[in-house]
N, C-alpha and C positions, 0 to 999 in steps of 0.2 A: 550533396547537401539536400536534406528534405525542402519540400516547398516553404513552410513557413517560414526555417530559417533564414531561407534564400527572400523572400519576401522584406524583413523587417530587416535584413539589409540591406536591399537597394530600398525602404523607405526612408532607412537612417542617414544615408546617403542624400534623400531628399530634403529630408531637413536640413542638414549638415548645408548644401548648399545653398538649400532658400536661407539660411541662415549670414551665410558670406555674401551671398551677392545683399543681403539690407544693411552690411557693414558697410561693402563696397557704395553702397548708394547712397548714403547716410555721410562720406567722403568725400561724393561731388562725382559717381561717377555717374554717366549720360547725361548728364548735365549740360553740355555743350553741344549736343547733337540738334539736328531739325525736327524731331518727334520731342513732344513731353516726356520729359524723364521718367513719368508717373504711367506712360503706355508703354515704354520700353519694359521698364518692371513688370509688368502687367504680361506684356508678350513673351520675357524670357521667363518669368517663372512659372506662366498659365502651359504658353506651350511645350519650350524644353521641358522644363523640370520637373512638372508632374504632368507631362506628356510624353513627348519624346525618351524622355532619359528612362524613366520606369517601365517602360516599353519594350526599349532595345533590352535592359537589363532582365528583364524577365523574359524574353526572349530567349538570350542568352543562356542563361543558369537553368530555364525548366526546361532541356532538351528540345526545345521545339529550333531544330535545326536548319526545317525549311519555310519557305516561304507559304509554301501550302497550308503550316500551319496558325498565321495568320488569322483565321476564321475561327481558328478553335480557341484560341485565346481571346478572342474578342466575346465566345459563349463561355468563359473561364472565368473572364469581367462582367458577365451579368446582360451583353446585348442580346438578349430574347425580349419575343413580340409579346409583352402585356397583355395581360385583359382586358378589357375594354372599360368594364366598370372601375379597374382601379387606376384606369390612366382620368376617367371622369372625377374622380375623386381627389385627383393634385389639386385643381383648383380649390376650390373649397379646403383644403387644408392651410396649403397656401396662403388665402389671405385668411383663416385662423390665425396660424404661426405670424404672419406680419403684425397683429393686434398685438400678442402675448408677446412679442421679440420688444417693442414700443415700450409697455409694461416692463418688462425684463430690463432693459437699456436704461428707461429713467432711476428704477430704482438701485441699479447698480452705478450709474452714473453719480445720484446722492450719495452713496454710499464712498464712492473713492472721493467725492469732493472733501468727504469726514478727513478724509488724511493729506487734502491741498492739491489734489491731483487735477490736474488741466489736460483739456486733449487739445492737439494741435486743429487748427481748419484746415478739413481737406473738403470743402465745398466746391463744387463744378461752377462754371459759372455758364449758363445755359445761354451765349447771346446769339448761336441759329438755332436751325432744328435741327442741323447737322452736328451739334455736338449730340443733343440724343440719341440720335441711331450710336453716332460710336461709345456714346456711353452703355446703350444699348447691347454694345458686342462687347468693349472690354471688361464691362461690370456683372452683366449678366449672363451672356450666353459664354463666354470663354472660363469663367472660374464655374460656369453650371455645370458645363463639361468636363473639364480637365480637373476639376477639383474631386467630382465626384467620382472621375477615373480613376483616380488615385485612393481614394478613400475607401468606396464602395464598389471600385472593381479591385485593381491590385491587393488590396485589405483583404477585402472578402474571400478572395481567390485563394490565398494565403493561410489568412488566422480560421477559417472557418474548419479547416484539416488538423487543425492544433488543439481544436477545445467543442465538447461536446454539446452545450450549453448556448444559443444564440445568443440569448441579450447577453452574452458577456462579451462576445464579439461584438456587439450595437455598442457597447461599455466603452471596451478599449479602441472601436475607432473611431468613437465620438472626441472620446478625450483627445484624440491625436487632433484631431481635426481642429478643435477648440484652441490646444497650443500652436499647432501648427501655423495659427495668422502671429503668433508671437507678438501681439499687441493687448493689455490686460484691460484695455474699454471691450473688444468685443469677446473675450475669452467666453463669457459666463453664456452670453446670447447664442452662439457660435457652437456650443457646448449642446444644450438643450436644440437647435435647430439642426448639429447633427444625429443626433436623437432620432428626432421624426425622420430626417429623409434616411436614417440607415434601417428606421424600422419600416418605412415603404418599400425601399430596396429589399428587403428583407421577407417582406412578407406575399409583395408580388412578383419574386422570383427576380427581376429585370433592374437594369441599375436607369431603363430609360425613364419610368417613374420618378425614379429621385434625382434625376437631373432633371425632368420634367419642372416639379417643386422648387429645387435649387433656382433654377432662369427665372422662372416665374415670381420668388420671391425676391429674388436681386431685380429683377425689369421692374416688381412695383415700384420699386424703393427707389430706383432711379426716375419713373415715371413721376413719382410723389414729390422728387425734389424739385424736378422740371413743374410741373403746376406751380410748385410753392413760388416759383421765382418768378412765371410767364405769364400767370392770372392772379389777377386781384382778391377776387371773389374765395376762390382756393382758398389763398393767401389766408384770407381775412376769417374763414370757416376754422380752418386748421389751427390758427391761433385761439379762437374761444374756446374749443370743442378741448383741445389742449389744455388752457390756463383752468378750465374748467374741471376738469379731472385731475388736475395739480394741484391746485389751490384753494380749493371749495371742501368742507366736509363731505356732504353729499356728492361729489364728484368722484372722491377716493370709496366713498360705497358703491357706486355704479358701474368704477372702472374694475373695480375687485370682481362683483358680482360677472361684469365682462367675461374678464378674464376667467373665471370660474368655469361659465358656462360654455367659451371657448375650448379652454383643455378638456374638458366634458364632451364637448363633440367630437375633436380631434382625436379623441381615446377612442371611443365610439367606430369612429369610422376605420380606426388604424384595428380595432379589434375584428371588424365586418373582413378587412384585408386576412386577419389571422385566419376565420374561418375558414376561410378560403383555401390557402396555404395548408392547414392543418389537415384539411379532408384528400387533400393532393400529395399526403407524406410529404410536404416541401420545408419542415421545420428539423432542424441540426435537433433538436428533442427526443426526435422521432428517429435518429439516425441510430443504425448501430453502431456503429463506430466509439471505441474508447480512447479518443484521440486527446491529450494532453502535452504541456507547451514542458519542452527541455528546457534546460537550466541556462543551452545558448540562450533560446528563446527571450525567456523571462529575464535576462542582462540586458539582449536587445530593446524590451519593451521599456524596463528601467532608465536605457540610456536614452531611447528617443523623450522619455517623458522630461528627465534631467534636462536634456539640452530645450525642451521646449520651456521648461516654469523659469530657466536662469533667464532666456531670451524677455518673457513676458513680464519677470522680476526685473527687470533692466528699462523696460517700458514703461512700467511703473514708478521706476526710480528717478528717470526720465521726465514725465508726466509730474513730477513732485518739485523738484528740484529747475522746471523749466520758467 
């Protein structure tokens, strides 16, 4: 079996299961253990299932038979040593994308309220410091990792032999990723932020860049909630600087113009990456290769996309009906 193929089956696999175990959970199952249910989930889907399990399976099927070859699959997932400028450049995109994801959220959020749509609260409740470091690890660095493992290593390893054309591989594993949380509040957000980090992966070679981004952007977001609950002052900033871009004429001008000059820079910087890339031959453009997806292929891509929109259709129906 080619790689690709081999790929977008054990990805299908991965949905398939992240899929069962949010029935299973959704049931009442860990429910009863001495861990939060909500870190069990966390740990069995972050580490087995798009860790472990994608791992061994690829292991398995691309003849890497010995343990020696271990190293080489791991430079097959993209672990090589970055440039230095483009690992300076996650931040800074980073909290770009956290503005524009803000932006992104509200007005997608208006938009499913048009049709009754509520989202459940999954708020932390921050009463040491010790819940932040571990939200710290279950929220940021464990989905920075293993999500991008999966995405931007196993994907890339995979669909990049399949199709000659880069951004069509950013295309189709954004969109995976986007379904993949199988929840339709972050579909759209999730969508566009796998975007940037497949086009960092992408363009500097190394998948530690875009897990770089990935942490970075889930640790604001965590750190943001932590202020909003723990200080006043936060609290009290966040709220104007908010109601103020919400609600104000002039706020929804300035938050546009934001936004504007946000993607404006983030284009900017993701293209100064291209440069780069492009003088190094390190763009699928520039490959020879006339490499195109089999008809398995394109059933596989079909069905992982199917089983993702019914899952986030069901979320939504959910979300409506709650």
């Amino acid at each position: 079996m080619r790689k690709t193929t081999s790929v977008l089956f054990i990805y299908f696999g991965v949905i398939l299961c992240t899929l069962l175990l949010r029935i299973a959970f959704s049931l009442g199952f860990g429910s009863g253990s001495l861990m939060d249910s909500g870190d069990i989930w966390t740990l069995i889907v972050q580490v087995l299932i798009f860790g472990i399990m994608p791992f061994t399976l690829y292991f398995i099927t691309n003849k890497h038979g010995k343990f020696l070859d271990i190293p080489v699959i791991f430079e097959e997932f993209g672990f090589k040593k970055p440039k230095g400028t483009h690992m300076l450049l996650t931040l800074p995109i980073t909290i770009l994308m956290l503005f524009c994801s803000i932006c992104i959220v509200t007005i997608w959020s208006l938009f499913l309220g048009m049709f009754g749509y509520s989202r459940a609260s999954t708020s932390t409740d921050y009463y040491n410091v010790g819940i932040l470091f571990k939200e710290l690890v279950f929220t940021a660095f464990l989905p920075g990792f293993f999500e991008e493992f999966t995405h931007r290593g196993l994907l890339f390893a995979g669909l990049k032999e399949g199709k000659k054309k880069g951004i069509l591989l950013i295309v189709i594993t954004s969109l995976f990723f986007a379904l993949m949380h199988q929840n339709i509040y972050q579909t759209v957000y999730t969508f566009v932020d796998g975007m940037v980090m497949g086009l960092v992966t992408y363009y500097s070679g190394s998948i530690i860049c875009g897990m770089m981004v990935h942490m970075l952007n889930n640790g604001l977001n965590v750190l943001e909630d932590y202020l909003y609950q723990k200080t006043t002052w936060f609290e009290t900033a966040y709220d104007k600087v908010y109601d103020f871009f919400t609600g104000t004429f002039w706020g929804y001008i300035i938050a546009v113009l934001i936004f504007t000059l946000c993607v404006v820079a983030i284009i900017f910087m993701l293209d100064r990456m291209r440069k780069d890339a492009k003088a190094k031959g390190m763009l699928l453009e520039q490959s020879n290769g006339e490499g195109s997806y089999t008809i398995a292929d394109k059933v596989l891509i079909s069905g992982i996309i199917i089983v993702g929109v019914i899952a986030t259709a069901f979320s939504l129906a959910w979300g409506i009906m709650r």
